[in-house]
C-alpha positions as a printed NumPy array, in Angstrom:
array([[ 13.225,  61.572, -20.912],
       [ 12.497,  58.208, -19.766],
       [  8.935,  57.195, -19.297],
       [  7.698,  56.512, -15.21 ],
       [  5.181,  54.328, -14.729],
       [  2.54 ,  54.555, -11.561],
       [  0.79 ,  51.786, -10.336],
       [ -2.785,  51.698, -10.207],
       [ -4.78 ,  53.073,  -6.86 ],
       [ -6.476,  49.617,  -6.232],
       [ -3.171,  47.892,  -6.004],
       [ -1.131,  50.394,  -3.689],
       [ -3.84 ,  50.01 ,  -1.284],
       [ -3.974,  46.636,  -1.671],
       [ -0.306,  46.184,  -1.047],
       [ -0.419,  48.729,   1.968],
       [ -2.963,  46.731,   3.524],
       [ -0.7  ,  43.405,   3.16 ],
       [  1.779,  45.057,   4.84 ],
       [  0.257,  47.246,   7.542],
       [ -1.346,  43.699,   8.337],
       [  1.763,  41.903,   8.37 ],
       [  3.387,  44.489,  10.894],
       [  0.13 ,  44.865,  13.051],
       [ -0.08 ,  41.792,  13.364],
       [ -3.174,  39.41 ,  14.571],
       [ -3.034,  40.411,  18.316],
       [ -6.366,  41.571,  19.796],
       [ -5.916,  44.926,  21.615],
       [ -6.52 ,  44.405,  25.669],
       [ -6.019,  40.707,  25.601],
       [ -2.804,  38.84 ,  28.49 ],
       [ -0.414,  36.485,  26.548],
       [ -0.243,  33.372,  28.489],
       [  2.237,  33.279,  31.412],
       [  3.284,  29.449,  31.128],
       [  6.717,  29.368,  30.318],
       [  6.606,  25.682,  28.795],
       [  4.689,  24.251,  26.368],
       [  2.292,  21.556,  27.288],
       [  3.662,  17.949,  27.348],
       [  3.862,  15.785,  24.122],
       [  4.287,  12.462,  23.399],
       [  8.044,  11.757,  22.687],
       [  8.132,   8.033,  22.277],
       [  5.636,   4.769,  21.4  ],
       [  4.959,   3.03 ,  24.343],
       [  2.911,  -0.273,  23.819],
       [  0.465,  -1.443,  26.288],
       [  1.157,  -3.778,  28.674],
       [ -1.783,  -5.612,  30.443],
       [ -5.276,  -3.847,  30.961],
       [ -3.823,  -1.009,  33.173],
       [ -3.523,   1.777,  30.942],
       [  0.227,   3.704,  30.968],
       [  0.858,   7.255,  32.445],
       [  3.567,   8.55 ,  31.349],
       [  2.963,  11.784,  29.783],
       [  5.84 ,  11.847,  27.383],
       [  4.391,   8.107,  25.786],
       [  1.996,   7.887,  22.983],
       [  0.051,   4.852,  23.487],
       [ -0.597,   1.865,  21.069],
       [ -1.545,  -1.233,  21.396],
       [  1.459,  -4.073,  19.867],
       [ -1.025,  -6.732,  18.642],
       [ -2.995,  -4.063,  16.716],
       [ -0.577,  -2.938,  15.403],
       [  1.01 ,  -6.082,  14.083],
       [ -2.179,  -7.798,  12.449],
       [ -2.773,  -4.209,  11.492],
       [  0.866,  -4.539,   9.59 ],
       [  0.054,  -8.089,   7.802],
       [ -3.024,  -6.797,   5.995],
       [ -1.48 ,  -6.528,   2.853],
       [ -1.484,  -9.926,   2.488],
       [ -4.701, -10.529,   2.138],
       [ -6.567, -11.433,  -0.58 ],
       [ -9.937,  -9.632,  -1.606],
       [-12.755, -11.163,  -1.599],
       [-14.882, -12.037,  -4.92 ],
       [-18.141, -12.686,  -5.64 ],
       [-19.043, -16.93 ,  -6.46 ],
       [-19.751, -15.82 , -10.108],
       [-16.127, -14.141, -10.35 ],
       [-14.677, -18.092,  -8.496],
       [-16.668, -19.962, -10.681],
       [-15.109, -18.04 , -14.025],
       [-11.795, -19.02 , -12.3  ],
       [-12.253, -21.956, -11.863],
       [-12.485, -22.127, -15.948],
       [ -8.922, -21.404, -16.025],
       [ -7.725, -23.949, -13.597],
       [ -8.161, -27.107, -15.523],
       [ -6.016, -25.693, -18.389],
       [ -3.521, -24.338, -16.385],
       [ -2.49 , -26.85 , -14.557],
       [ -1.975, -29.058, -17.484],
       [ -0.168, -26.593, -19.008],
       [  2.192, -26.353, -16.127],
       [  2.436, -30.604, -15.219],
       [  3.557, -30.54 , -18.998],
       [  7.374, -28.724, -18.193],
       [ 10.308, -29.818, -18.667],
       [ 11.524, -30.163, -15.29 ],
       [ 13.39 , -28.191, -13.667],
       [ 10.976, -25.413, -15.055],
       [ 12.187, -21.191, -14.779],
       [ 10.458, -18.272, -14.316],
       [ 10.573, -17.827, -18.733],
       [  8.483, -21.343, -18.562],
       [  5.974, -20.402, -16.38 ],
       [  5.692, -17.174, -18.336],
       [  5.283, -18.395, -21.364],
       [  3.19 , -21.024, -20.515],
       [  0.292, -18.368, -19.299],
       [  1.03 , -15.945, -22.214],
       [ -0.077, -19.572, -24.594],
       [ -3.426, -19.728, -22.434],
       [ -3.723, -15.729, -23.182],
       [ -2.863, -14.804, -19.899],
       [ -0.062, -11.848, -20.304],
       [ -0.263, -10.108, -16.29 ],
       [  2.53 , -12.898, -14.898],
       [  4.623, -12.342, -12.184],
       [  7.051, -14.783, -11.017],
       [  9.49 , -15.322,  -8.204],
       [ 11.98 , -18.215,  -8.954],
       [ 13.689, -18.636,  -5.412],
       [ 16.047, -21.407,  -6.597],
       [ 13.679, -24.687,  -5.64 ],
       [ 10.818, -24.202,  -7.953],
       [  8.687, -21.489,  -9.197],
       [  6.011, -19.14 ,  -7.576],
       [  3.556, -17.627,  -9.75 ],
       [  0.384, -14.979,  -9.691],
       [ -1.709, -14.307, -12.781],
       [ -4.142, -11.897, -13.596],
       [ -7.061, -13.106, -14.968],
       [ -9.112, -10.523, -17.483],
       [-12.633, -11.505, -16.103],
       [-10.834, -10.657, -12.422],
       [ -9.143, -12.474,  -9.923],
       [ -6.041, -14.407,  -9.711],
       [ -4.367, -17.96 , -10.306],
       [ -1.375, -18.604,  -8.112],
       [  0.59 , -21.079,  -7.207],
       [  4.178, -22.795,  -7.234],
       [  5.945, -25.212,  -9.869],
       [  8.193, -27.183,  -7.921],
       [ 11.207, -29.037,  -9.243],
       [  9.54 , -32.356,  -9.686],
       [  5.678, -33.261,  -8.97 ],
       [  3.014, -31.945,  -9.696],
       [  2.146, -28.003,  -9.469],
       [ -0.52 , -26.142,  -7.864],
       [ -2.819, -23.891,  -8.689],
       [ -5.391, -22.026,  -6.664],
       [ -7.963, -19.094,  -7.339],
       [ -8.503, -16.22 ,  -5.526],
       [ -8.799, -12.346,  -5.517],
       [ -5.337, -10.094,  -5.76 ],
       [ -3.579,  -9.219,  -2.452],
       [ -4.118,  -5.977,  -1.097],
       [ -0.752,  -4.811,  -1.574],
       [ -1.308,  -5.284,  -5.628],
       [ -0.785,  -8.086,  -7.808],
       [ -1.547, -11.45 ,  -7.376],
       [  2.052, -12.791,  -6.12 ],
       [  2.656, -12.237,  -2.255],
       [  6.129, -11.475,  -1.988],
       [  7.975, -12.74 ,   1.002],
       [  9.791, -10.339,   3.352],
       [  7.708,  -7.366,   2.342]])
């Protein structure tokens, strides 16, 4: 004979009490249902502001275009740092411009990186568009040098804190 095997009293009744409550239901005995037939209005499309007269339109959800749009650059911003954090920088300026005047021009994306990773700067990004070369380092102590090597002159470099979007190199288009 083969063996049967009963649950345990605690969960049958636990079980028959997910059920019961699932078939019940969660209505309150006595109470109306609502008689509206259709569902209250929601917004179905953006509708930017125009002037200082508010819109109307029930089926627009409201926003204000400007807003939005400065709202939409932000992540090209740099963060601010503190003067002691710009003056520790500044340190790495001198060298790294010299570094970078001392190409062989025209000058890659490999050049620029390997000129950092001599100064012991290894967090490089580069974006060589063809007519020099952009650049954003990371700089241990924080911040960032960025700047552009151009096909002939002199290049610059600047100090700053990383963009909000990450990284020290603003990338175009994003």
């Amino acid at each position: 004979m083969g063996k049967t095997r009963s649950w345990p009293v605690p969960a049958a009744l636990t079980i028959t009490a997910v059920v019961l409550s699932a078939v019940v239901g969660c209505a309150v005995p006595g109470t109306v249902a609502s008689t509206s037939t259709s569902p209250a209005p929601t917004p179905t499309a953006a509708c930017p502001s125009a002037g200082t007269e508010p819109r109307t339109d029930s089926n627009c959800a409201q926003y204000d275009g400007e807003a939005a749009m400065a709202a939409n650059e932000t992540y090209r911003q740099r963060r601010k740092l503190t003067p002691e954090m710009l003056a520790q920088l500044d340190a790495h300026v001198g060298p790294a411009r010299k570094a970078l005047d001392s190409l062989t021009r025209p000058a890659n994306a490999d050049d620029v990186e390997t000129t950092f990773t001599a100064l012991s700067l290894n967090e490089v990004q580069t974006d060589d568009g063809g007519n020099g070369v952009r650049f954003g380092v990371t700089v241990p102590s924080g911040g960032c040098l960025y700047g552009y090597v151009p096909l002939t002159g002199p290049a610059t470099v600047e100090t700053g804190g990383s963009i909000m979007d990450g990284g020290c190199l603003e990338m175009f288009g994003h």
